[in-house]
C-alpha positions, 0 to 999 in steps of 0.5 A: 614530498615534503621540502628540506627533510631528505638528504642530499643525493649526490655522486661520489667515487666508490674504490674498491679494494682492488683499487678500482674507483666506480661512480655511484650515486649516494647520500654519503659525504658530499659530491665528488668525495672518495669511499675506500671499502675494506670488504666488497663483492670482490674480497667477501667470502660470500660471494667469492666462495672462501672460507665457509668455517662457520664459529660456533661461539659457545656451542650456539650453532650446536643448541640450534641444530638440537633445538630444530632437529626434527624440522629437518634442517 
């Protein structure tokens, strides 16, 4: 590897949107900094099973469906 082109990896306190802190290591700020996520595994539909209502913003998801519809999907 070459010398002084990666960036440094450090550990840093993840908190979770539960408030939870967890210890990961990252490339992000520097050693010992805080990371406030707004979405994670806890809070995101998917992987909580929330809301699935997909929006179809000007009738895309609609086009697709016509465009593949006998590919069976």
């Amino acid at each position: 590897m070459k010398d002084g082109i990666h960036p440094e990896y450090h550990i840093i306190d993840v908190k979770m949107t539960d408030g939870t802190v967890i210890q990961m290591k990252s490339t992000w700020g520097s050693e010992g900094e805080q990371m406030s996520l707004d979405i994670d595994p806890l809070a995101h539909p998917a992987w909580t099973g929330g809301s699935t209502k997909l929006m179809d913003a000007g009738g895309r998801v609609s086009k697709f469906k016509n465009k593949y519809a006998g590919l069976g999907f």
